[in-house]
C-alpha positions as CSV (number, residue, x, y, z in Angstrom):
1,X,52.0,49.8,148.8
2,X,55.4,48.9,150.3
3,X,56.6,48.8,146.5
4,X,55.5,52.4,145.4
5,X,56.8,53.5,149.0
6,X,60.3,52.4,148.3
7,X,59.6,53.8,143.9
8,X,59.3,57.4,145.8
9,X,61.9,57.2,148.1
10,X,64.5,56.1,145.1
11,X,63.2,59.5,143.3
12,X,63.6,61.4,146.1
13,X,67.1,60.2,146.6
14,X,68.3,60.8,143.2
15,X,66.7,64.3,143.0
16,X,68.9,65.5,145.9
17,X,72.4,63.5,144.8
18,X,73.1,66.8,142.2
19,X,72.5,68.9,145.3
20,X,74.9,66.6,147.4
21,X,77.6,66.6,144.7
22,X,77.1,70.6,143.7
23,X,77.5,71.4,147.6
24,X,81.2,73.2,147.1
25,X,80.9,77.1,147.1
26,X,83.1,80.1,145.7
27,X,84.0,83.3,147.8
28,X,84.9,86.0,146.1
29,X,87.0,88.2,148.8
30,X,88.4,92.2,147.7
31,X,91.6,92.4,148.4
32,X,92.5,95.7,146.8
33,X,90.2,98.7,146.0
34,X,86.9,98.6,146.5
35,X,83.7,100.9,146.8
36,X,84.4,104.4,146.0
37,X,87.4,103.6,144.5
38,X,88.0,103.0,140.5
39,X,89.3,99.5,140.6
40,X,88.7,96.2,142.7
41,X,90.5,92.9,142.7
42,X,88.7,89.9,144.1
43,X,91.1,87.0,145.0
44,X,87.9,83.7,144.1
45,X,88.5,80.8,147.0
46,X,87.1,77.2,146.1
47,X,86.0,75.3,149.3
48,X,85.1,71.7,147.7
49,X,83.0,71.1,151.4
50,X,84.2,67.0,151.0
51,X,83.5,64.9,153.4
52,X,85.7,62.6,155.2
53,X,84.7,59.6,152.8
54,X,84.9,61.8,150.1
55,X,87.7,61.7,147.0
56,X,89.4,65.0,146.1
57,X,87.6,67.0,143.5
58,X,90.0,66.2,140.2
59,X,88.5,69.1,137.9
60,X,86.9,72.4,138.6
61,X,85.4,75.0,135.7
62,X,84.0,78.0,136.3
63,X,83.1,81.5,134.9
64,X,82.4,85.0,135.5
65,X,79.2,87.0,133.9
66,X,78.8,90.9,134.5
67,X,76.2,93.4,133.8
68,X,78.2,96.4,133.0
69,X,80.5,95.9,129.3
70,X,81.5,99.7,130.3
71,X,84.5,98.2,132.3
72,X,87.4,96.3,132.5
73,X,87.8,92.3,133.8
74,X,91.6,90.6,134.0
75,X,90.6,87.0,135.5
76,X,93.8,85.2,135.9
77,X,94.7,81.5,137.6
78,X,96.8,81.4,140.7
79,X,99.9,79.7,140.3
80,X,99.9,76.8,143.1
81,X,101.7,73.2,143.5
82,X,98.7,71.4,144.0
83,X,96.6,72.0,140.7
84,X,96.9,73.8,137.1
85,X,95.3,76.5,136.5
86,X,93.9,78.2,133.3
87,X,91.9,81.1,133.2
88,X,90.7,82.7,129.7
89,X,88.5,86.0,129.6
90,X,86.0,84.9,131.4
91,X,86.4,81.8,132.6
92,X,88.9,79.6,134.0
93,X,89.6,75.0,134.2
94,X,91.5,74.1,137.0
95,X,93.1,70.3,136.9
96,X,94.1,68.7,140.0
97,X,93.7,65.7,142.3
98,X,94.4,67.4,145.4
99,X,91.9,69.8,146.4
100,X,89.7,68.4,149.7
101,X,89.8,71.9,151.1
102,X,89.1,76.0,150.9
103,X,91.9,76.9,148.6
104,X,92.2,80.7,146.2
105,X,92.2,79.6,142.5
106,X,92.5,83.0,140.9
107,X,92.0,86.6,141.1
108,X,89.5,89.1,139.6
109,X,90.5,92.5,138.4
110,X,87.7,95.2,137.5
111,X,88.5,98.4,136.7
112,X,86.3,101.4,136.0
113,X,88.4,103.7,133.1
114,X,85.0,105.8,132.5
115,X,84.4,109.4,133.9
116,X,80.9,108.2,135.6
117,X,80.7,106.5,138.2
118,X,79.7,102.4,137.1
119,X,77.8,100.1,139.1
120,X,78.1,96.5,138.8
121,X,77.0,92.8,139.4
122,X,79.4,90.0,139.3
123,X,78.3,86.6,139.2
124,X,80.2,83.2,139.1
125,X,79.0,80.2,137.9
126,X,79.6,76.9,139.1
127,X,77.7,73.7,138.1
128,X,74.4,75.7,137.8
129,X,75.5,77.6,141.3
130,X,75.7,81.0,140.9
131,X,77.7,83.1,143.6
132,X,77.0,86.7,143.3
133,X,78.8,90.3,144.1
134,X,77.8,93.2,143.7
135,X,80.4,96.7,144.1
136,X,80.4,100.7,143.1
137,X,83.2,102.1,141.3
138,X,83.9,105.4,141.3
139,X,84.7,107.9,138.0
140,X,88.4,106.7,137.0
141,X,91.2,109.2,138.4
142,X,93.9,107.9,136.3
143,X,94.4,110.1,133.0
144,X,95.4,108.4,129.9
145,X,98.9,107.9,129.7
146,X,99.5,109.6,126.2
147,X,101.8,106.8,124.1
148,X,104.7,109.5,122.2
149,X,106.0,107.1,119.7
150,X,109.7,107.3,118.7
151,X,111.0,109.3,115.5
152,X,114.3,107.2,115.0
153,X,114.7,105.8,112.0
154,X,118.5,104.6,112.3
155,X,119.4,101.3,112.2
156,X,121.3,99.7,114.8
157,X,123.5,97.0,113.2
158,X,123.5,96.1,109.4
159,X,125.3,92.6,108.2
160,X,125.3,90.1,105.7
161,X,125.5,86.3,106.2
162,X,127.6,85.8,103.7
163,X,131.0,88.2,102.4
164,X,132.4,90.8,103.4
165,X,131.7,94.7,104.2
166,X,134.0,97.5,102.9
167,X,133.4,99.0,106.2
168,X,132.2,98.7,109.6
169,X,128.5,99.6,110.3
170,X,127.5,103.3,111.0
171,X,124.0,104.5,110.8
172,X,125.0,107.8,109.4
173,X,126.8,105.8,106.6
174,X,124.3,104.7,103.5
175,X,126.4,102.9,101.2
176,X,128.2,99.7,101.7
177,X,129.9,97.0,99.0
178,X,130.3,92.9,100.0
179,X,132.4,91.5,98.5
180,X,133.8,87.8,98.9
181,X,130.8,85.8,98.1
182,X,131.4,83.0,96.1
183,X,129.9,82.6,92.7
184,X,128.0,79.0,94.3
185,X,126.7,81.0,96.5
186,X,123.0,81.4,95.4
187,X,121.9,83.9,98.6
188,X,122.3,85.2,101.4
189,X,120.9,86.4,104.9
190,X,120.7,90.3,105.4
191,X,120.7,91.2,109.3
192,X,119.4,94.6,110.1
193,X,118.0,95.7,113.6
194,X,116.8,98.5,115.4
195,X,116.4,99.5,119.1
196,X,113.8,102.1,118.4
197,X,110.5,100.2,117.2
198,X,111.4,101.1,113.8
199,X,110.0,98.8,110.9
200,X,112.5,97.3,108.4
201,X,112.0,96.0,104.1
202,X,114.9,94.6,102.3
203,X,113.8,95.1,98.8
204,X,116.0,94.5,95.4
205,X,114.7,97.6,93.4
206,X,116.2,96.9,89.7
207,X,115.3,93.1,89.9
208,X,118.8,91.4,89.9
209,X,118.0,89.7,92.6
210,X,114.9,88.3,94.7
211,X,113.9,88.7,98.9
212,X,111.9,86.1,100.4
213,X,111.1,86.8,104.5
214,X,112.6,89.9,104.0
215,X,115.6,89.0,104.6
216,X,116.9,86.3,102.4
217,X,118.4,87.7,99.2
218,X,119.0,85.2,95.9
219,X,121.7,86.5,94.3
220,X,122.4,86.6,90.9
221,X,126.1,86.1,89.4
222,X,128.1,89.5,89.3
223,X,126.5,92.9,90.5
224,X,123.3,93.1,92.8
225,X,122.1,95.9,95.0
226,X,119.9,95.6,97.7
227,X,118.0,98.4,99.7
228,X,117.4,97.9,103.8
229,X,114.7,100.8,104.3
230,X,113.9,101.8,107.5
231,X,110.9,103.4,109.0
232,X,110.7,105.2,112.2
233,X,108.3,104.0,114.9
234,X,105.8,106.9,113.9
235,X,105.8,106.7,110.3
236,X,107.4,110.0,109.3
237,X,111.1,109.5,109.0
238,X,112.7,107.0,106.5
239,X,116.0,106.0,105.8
240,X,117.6,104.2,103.2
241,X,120.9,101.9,103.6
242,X,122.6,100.6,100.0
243,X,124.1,97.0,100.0
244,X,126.2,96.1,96.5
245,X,126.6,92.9,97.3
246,X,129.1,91.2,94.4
247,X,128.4,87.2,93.9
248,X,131.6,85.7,92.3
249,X,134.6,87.4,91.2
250,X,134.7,91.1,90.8
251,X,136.1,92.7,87.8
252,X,139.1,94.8,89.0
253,X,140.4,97.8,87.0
254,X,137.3,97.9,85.0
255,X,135.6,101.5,84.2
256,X,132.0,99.8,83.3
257,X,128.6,100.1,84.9
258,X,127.4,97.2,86.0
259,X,123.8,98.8,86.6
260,X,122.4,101.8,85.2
261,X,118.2,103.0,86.4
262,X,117.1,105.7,86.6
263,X,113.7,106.1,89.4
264,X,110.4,106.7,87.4
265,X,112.0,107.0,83.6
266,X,112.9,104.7,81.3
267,X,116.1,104.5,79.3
268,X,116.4,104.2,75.9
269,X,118.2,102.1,74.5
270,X,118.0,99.5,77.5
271,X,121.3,99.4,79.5
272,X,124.3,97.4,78.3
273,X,128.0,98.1,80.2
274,X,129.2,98.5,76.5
275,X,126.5,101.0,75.3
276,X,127.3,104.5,76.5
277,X,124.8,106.9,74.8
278,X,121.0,106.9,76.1
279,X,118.1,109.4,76.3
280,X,114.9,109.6,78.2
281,X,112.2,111.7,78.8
282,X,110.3,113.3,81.9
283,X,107.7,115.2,82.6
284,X,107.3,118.9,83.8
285,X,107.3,118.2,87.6
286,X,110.9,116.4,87.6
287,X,113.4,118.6,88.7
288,X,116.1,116.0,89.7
289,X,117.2,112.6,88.4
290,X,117.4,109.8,91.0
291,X,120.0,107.8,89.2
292,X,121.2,104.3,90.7
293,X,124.6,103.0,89.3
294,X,126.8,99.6,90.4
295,X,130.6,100.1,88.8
296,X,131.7,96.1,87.8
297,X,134.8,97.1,90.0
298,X,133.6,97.5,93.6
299,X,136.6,100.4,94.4
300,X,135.9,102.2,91.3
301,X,134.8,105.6,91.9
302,X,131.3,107.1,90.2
303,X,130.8,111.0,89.5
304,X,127.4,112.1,88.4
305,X,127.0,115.4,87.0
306,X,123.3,117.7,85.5
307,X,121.1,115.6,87.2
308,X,119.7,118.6,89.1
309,X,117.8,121.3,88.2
310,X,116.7,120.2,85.1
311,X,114.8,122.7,82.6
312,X,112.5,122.4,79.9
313,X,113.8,121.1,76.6
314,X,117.2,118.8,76.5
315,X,119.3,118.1,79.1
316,X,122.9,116.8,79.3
317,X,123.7,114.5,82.3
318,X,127.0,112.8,82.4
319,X,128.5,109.8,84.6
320,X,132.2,109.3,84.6
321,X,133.3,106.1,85.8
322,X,137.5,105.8,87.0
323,X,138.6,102.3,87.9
324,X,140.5,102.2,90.7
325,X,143.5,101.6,89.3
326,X,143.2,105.2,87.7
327,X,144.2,104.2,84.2
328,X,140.6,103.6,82.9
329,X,137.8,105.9,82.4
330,X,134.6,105.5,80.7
331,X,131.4,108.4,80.2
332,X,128.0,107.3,79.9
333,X,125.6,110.4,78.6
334,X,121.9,110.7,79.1
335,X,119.9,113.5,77.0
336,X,117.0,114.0,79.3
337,X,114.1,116.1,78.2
338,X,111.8,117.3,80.3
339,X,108.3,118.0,78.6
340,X,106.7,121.4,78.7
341,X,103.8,122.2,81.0
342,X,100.3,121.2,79.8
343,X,99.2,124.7,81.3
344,X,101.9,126.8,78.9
345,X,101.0,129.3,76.0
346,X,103.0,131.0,74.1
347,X,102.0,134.5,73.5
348,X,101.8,134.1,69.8
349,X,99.1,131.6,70.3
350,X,96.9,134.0,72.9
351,X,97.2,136.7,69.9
352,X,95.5,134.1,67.7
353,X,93.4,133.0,70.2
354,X,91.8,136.4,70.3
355,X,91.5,137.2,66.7
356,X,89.5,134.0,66.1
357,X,87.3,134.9,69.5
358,X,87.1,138.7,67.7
359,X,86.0,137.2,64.4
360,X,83.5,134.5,66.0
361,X,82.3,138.1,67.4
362,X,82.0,140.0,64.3
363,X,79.9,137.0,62.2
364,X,77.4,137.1,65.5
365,X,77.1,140.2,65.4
366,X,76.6,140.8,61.7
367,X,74.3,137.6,61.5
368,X,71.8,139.5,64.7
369,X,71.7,142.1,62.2
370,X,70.5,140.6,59.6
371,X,68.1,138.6,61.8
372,X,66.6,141.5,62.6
373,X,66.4,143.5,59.2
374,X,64.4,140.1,58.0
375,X,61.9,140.4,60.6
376,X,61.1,144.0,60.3
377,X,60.9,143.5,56.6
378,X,58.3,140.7,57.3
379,X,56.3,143.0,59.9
380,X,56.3,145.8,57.0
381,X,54.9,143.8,54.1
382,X,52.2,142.1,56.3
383,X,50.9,145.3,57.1
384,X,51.1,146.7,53.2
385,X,49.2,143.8,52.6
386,X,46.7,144.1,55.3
387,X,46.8,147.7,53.7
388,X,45.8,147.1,50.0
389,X,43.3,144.6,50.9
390,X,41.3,147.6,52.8
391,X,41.9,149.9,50.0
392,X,40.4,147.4,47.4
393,X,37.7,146.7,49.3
394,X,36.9,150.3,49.3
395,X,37.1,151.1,45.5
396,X,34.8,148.0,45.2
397,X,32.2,150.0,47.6
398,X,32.0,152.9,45.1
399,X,31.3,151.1,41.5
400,X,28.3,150.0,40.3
401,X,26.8,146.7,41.5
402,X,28.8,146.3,44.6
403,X,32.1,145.8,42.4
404,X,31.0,142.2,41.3
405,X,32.3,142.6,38.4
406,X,36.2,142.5,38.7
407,X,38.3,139.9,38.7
408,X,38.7,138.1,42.4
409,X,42.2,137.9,41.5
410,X,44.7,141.2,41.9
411,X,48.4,141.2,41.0
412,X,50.3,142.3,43.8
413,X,53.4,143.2,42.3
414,X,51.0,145.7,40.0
415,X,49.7,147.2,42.7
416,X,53.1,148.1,44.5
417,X,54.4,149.5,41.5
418,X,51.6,151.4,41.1
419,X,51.2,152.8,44.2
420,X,53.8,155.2,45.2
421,X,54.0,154.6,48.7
422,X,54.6,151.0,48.3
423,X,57.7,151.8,45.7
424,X,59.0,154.0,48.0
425,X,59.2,151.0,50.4
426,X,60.5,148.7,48.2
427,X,63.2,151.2,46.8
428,X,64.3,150.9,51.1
429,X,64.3,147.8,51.1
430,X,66.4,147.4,47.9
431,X,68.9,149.8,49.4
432,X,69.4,147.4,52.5
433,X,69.7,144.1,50.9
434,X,72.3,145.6,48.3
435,X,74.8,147.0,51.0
436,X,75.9,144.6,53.5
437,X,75.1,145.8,57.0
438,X,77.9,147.3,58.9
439,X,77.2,149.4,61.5
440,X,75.3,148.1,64.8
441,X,71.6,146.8,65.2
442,X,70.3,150.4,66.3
443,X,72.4,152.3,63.4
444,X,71.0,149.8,61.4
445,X,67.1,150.3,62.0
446,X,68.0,153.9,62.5
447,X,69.1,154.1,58.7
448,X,66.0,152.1,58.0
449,X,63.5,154.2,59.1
450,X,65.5,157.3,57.5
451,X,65.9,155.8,54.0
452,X,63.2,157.4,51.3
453,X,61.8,159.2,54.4
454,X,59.3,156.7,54.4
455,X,55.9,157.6,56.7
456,X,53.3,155.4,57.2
457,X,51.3,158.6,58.0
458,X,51.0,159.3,54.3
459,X,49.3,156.4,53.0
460,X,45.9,156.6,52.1
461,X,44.2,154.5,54.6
């Protein structure tokens, strides 16, 4: 007895121990807003309820549940001496040795940004202890702040690791040549920036040379250009700043290209400095020739003339090239032509257009006709038939013996050339197939009935 007595008393004792252990508590105390108000923020105190005997609590973990995903939670830690603190979304690990008494671990924001008033039930969770709160918050009186984004799309400061600029940096400025850069050099660091949330690519658009982070350039020996675009903050404005960046030694005096393209066209024959001639072709909607050139002399000076409003059929556009010595000039020519619109007809071709559509017309037309001619012909010699059957059958009535006699047979071609009403209607019918028909359907069946004056009322029926 004494042994099942002390049994029961060891499992009562270990079913309270959790209770003994999970004795500390949360508060969770507004310190800001409130009920009918749109916000509230609860500052969370941890009282670890230790006894004198008792060893600081070394970790605490708790987190927050709500009923109500309509609003807005910030939990963050409280920065203290005594512990570490980490709070996520909802939920937050403090690690310290040192807490034996009530201290405030963190803070609770809840906002309310809905037109409606929200009600809502806060509970935090502590080893299986759940501390509860429950608050009102009115309809939010704070309008949207309406975010304007910026239009900018200047660049700040432009630079290059590596060489030197022809000129300082100004954003109105587009077109910049570094020099300086030696021919070991294999790349280079382009620095661009902007103060204005603008977004920047550094792009090598005629494949000379490569961009890796956009912002490292590999360069290749002699001429390479490299575009910094910029975007303004909203999307809508762009600008683009031109880098010739020389690697090596520059050719001075020289009135070569070192880079002929030309934006959406192809040239033909492919570029070569030493090749001056080339042709290409465009379609309809082109009305201007984005033409990108690099001189091989860096101070040479570039004139580009026809590459605006270009017009159907060949056009001539010339580049002149003057070293800047001024003693050597070189022209490169481009016949363009520009392809005629899909959509265009000459009015030769509507002319012919019509007298085929006319024609097609005509053939109809005449084809109806004779259509129709056919069928009444068919109708007519059905009934003639229909006609001399009755009339046989009567003459076979009036001879002797019923008209057993004669042959079954009867030639029908005897019989119409016989008769006198039936030549009359084949002498019509003649008449129409010999002349082809060339009036209209009604003029046509008019004529018809007319020919012979042809009247079924006069056959003997």
């Amino acid at each position: 007895m004494k042994k099942n007595f002390k049994l029961f008393f060891i499992l009562i004792s270990l079913i309270l121990l959790p209770i003994t252990v999970k004795a500390a508590t949360f508060e969770l105390e507004s310190t800001a807003g409130g009920a009918g108000q749109d916000n509230v923020t609860y500052t969370i105190y941890f009282d670890p309820q230790l006894k004198e005997d008792e060893e600081p609590i070394p970790s605490v973990m708790f987190k927050i549940n709500n009923n109500n995903d309509n609003l807005n939670y910030t939990l963050k830690e409280i920065d203290s001496d005594t512990f570490k603190g980490t709070c996520g979304k909802n939920d937050c690990t403090l690690v310290t040795a040192t807490i034996n008494k009530r201290i405030a671990v963190a803070t609770l924001k809840v906002d309310n940004p809905t037109e409606t008033t929200q009600d809502v039930q806060l509970s935090l969770i502590y080893e299986g202890q759940i501390f509860e709160k429950q608050v009102s918050l009115s309809k939010s009186t704070t309008k949207p702040v309406e975010v304007v984004k910026n239009t900018d799309p200047n660049l700040k400061s432009l630079s290059t690791s590596q060489g030197t600029m022809d000129k300082n940096f100004n954003k109105d400025e587009l077109n910049y040549v570094v020099t300086g850069v030696k021919d070991t050099v294999n790349y280079l660091t382009v620095n661009a920036t902007c103060d204005n949330n603008c977004t920047i690519d550094v792009i090598c658009p005629n494949g000379e040379c490569t961009v890796k982070d956009n912002k490292t350039v590999y360069l290749q020996v002699g001429a390479n250009q490299v575009l910094v675009l910029s975007k303004s903050e909203d999307g809508n404005n762009t600008k683009s700043y031109i880098l010739n960046i020389y690697r090596g030694e520059v050719e001075t005096n020289s009135a070569y290209l070192s880079t002929l393209t030309i934006k959406d066209a192809i040239l033909s024959p492919k570029f070569e400095s030493l090749v001056n001639d080339y042709s290409v072709t465009v379609k309809n909607d082109v009305e201007t020739l984005d033409i990108t050139t690099i001189a091989e002399d860096p101070k040479a000076i570039i004139e580009i003339k026809g590459n605006e409003n270009l017009q159907v059929g060949e056009n001539t556009v010339t580049i002149t090239v003057t070293s800047s010595d001024k003693k050597n000039i070189q022209v490169y020519t481009i016949v363009v032509t520009k392809e005629e619109s899909e959509e265009t007809t000459t009015e030769e071709d509507t002319i012919k257009t019509e007298k085929v559509e006319k024609k097609e017309d005509k053939k109809s037309n005449l084809l109806l006709i004779i259509c129709i001619v056919a069928g009444v012909l068919v109708i007519l010699a059905v009934v003639f038939i229909i006609i001399f059957k009755k009339k046989k059958n009567k003459n076979n009535k009036n001879k002797p013996n019923g008209g057993n006699k004669i042959e079954d047979t009867v030639d029908i071609d005897q019989l119409l050339s016989e008769d006198h009403e039936t030549n009359a209607f084949r002498n019509a019918s003649n008449e129409l197939m010999k002349n082809e028909p060339k009036q209209d359907i009604d003029e046509a069946l008019d004529d018809l009935m007319q020919t012979k004056k042809l009247e079924l009322g006069d056959l003997d029926l």
